[in-house]
C-alpha positions in Angstrom: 71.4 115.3 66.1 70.3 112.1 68.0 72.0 112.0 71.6 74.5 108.8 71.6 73.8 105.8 73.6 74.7 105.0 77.1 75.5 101.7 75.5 78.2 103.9 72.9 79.5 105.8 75.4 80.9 103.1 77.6 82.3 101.4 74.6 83.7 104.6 73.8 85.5 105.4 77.2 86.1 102.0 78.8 89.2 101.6 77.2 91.1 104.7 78.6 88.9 104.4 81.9 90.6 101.3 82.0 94.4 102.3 81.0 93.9 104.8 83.8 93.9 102.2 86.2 89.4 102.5 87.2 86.7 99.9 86.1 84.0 101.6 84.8 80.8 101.3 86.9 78.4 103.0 84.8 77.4 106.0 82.8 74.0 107.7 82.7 72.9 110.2 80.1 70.2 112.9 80.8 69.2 116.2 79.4 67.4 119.4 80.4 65.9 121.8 78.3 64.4 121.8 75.1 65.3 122.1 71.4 68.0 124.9 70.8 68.4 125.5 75.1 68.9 121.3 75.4 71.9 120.8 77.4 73.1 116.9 78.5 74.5 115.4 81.3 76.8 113.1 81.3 77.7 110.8 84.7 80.7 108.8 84.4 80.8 106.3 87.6 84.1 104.7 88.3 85.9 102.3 90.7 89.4 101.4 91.5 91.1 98.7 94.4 92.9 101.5 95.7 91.7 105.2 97.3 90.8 108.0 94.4 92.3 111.4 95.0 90.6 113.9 93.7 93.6 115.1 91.4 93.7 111.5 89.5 89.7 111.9 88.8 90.1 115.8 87.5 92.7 114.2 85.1 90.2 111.2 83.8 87.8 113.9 83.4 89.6 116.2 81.5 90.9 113.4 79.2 87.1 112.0 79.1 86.3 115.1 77.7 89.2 115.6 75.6 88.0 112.3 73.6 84.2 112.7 74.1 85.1 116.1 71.5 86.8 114.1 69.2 84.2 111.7 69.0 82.1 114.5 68.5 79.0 112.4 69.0 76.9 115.0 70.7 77.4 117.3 67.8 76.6 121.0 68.4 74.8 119.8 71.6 76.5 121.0 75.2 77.0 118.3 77.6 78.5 118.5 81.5 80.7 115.7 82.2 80.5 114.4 85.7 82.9 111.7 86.5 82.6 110.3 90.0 83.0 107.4 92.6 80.6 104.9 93.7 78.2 106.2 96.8 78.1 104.6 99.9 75.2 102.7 99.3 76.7 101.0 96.2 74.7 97.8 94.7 77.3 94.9 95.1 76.5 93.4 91.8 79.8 91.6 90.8 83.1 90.2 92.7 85.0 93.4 92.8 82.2 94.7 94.7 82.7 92.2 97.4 86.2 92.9 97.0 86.1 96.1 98.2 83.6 96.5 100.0 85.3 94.3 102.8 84.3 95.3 106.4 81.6 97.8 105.4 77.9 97.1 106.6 76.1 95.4 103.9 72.0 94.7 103.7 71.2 91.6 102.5 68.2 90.1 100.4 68.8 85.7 99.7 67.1 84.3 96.4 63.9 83.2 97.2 64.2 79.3 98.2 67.8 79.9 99.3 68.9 79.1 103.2 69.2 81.4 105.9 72.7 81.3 107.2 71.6 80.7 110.5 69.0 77.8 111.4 65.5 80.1 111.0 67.2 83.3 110.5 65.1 86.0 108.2 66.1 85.9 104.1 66.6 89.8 104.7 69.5 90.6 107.0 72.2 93.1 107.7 75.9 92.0 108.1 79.4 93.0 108.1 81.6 91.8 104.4 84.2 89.5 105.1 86.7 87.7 102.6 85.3 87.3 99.0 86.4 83.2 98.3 85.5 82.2 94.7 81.7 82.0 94.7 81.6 82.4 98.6 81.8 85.4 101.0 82.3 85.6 104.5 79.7 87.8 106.5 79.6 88.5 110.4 77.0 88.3 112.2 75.8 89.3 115.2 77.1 93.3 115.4 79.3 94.5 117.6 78.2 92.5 120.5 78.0 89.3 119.4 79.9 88.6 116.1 80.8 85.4 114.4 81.3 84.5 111.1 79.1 82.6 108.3 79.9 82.1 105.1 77.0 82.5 101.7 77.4 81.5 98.7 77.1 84.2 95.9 74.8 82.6 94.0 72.1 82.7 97.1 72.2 86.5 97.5 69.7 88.5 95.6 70.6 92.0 96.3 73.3 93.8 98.8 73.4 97.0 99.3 76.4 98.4 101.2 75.1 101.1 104.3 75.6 104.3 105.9 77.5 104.3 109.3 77.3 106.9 112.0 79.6 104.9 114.0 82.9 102.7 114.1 82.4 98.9 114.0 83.5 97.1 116.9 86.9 95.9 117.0 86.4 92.1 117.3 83.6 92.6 114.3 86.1 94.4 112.1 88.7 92.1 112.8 86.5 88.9 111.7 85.8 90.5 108.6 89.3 90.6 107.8 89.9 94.7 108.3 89.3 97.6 105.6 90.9 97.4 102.5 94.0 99.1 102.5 93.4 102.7 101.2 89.3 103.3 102.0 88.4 104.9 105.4 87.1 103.2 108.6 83.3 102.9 108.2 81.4 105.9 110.4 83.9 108.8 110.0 83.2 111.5 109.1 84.8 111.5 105.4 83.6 108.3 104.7 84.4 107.1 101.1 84.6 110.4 99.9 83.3 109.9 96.0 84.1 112.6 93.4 83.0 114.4 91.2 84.9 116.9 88.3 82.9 118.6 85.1 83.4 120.7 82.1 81.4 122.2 79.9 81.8 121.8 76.0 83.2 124.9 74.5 85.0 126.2 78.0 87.7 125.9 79.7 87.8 122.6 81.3 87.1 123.3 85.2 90.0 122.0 87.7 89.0 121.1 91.5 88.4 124.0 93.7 86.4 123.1 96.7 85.5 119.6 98.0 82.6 118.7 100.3 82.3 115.4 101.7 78.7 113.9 103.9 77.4 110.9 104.0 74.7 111.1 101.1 75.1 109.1 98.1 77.2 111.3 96.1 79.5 112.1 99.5 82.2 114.3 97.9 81.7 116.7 95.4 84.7 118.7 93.0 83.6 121.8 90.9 
């Protein structure tokens, strides 16, 4: 049996991620082994305003699973569900991305043609995230030693990717940006946006969180 689409499976799950309270972010499909030992693996990114405890994701991922079997559209094939938060360096690709990534350290590529934000500044810059206003958001400048505030329109950024911090922003430059949304840790400690991750196996019994770890890679915080 053919696997299902990445395409089917969001239509098929967006709804309850939804009713749970997440936006989904994005699910990935992949699959190891061959013929009768093929196994898939199925990554289930979401996102929410507020901070995701690790209980709350077990629960979507149980009752992911729960439908994904009623579905049946894997058929006979085993699949691990993985259902997880956004990494640190999370793409900001759309306004709730903006939203919420408010006074984290962001890299920033402009549109080709587009102005600098300061007279001959470099179309590749790094920056704090300020307050998202309609199709403009607010970005300091500048660091911790000399911030101010500029504002770019949306439409003139090409790619933002948010960064890893080893240390605390300054307090003036977190304060221009408007603070941390309520909920999300201070950028640079230790258990910085913890994402998470909860899986079961077709056919067993559905495995509840155990053991966290939390670093500063990608996939920062880990339930098995």
């Amino acid at each position: 049996m053919p696997m299902p689409t990445e395409e089917r499976l969001s239509q098929l799950i967006a709804g309850l991620v939804e009713r749970r309270g997440f936006d989904l972010e994005g699910v990935e499909i992949s699959t190891t082994g061959k013929h009768a030992d093929a196994q898939a693996r199925v990554k289930v990114t979401v996102d929410s305003d507020g901070p995701s405890d690790l209980d709350t994701i077990a629960t979507l991922s149980t009752e992911l699973s729960e439908l994904l079997d009623e579905a049946g559209d894997f058929g006979e094939t085993p699949y691990l569900l993985e259902v997880t938060t956004p990494g640190v360096d999370r793409p900001l690709s759309a306004d709730r991305h903006w939203r919420r990534a408010r006074g984290r350290k962001v890299r920033v590529l402009l549109r080709e043609g587009a102005p600098a934000p300061e007279p001959g500044g470099a179309a590749k810059f790094e920056a704090r995230v300020g307050e998202l206003s309609g199709d403009t958001v607010a970005l300091v400048l500048g660091g911790k030693h000399k911030p101010h505030l500029v504002h770019v329109p949306l439409a003139d950024i090409a790619e933002a990717v948010v960064q890893v911090e080893f240390s605390k922003p300054g307090a003036k430059e977190l304060a221009l940006a408007g603070g941390i949304i309520p909920g999300r840790p201070v950028p640079g400690q230790q258990d910085d946006e913890p994402a998470v991750d909860a899986a079961d196996v077709r056919g067993s019994t559905p495995l509840l969180p155990e053991s966290v770890t939390a670093s500063d890679s990608p996939t920062e915080g880990t339930v098995e």
